[in-house]
N, C-alpha and C positions, 0 to 999 in steps of 0.2 A: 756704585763707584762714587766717592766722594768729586762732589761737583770743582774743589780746584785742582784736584788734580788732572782732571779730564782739561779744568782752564787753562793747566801748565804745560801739558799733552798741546795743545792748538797754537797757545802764543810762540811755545819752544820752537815749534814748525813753523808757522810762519817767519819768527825770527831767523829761523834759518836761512828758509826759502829766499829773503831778502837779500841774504848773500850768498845763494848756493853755489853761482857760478862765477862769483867775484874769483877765488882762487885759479880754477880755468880758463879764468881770463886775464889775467897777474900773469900767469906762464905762456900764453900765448904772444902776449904782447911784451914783458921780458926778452923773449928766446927769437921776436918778429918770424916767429915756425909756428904753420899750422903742423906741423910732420905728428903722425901718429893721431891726428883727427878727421873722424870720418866724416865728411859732408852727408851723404848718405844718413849717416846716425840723426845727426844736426837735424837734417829735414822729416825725417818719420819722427822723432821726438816732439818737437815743433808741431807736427800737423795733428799729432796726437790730443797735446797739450790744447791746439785750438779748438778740436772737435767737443774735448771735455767741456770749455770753456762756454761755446755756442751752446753746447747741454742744457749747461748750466743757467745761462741766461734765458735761454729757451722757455723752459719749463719756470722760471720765477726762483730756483732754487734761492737762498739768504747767502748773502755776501759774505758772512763768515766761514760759508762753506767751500769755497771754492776760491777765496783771496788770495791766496797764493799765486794761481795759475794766472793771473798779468804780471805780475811781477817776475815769473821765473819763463814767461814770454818776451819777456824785455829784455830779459838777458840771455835767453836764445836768440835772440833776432841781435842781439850787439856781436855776439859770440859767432854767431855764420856771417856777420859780415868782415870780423880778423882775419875769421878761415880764409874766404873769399880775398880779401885783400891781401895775406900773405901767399896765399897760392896763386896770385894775378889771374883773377878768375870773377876780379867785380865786376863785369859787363851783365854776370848771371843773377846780380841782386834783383835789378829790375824783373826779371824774368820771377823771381820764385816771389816776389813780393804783387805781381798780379797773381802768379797762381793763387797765393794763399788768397790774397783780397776775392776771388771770385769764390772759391771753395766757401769762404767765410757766407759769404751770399747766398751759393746754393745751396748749403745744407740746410736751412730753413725752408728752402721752396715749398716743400713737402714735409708732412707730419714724420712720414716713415723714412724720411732723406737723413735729418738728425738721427733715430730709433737707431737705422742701422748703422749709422756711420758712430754713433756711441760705441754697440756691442763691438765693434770692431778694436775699438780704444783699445782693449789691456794686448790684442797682435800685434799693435801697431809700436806699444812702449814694447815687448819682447824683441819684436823685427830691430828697433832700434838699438836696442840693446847688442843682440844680436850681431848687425851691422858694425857696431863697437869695434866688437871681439872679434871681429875679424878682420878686418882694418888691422887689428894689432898681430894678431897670429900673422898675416903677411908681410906685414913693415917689418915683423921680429925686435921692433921698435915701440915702446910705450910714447916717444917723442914726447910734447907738451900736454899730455894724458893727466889729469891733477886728481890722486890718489885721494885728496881731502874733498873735493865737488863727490868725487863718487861715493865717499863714508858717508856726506851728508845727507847725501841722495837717498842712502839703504835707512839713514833715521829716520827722516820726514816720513818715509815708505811705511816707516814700523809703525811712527807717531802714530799715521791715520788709521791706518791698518785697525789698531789697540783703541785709538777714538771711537771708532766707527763701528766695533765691536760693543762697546761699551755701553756706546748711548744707542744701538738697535736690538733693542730685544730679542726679533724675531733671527738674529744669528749667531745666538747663545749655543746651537748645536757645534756650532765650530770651536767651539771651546779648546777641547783637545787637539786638535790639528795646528789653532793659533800659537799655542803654547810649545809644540815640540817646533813651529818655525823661529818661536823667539826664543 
């Protein structure tokens, strides 16, 4: 695969990711309504996104691997505090922000503390998701839901996805399977 377009594939995503959830956050604070967002989603997305992150650092992973994910932490963490504030419900910032703070801590305790709370990652972005969609089936309300955060979402997804196929040899077998998802 020609080396820039794999460069165009990373910066495109990152660029993204810079504002994945500016739109999200434009309609929340527009509308001063969390209505139609899931806290729930919020924080398994969030714990996800940190466990990837600790991963990453963990193990020494290169910074261009994984840049994204404080940036699209930053604006998880601005975006559950709207929620919170438009649903009077910031008394529970402090609360979720030592939770995360000590999880951050714990999951390096141990070798196999990180190991397993990775393999967990991709339940934890499904749950979230998940959580989403249901949220919405029961509001029967999309509320301040931002159709453009979640297209961007599905690209960044594809970006790495097609990245990370690209440049690992060893998952050339997925060939056909990547292709009838894209």
């Amino acid at each position: 695969m020609a080396p820039a377009l794999l460069d165009l594939a990373h910066w495109s995503t990152w660029a993204v990711c810079a504002v994945l959830k500016l739109p999200q956050l434009a309609a929340v604070r527009a509308a001063r309504s969390a209505r139609g967002l899931s806290v729930g989603s919020l924080l398994l997305e969030l714990a996800g996104f940190l466990v990837f992150l600790r991963y990453q650092i963990y193990y020494g992973y290169p910074l261009p691997t994984y840049l994204e994910y404080p940036i699209i932490i930053a604006q998880d963490v601005i975006l559950l505090l709207f929620i919170l504030r438009f649903n009077g419900h910031m008394k529970r910032a402090l609360f979720y922000a030592v939770t995360f703070g000590g999880g951050w801590y714990m999951l390096t305790l141990r070798k196999w503390i990180i190991d397993l709370a990775m393999n967990f990652c991709t339940l934890i972005s499904a749950a979230s998701k998940l959580a989403q969609l249901r949220c919405l089936w029961q509001t029967k309300d999309s509320g301040q839901v931002s159709a453009l955060t979640w297209s961007m979402s599905a690209y960044t997804c594809a970006s790495k996805l097609w990245a990370t196929w690209c440049e690992a040899p060893s998952l050339h077998f997925l060939k056909p399977y990547l292709l009838m998802l894209l």
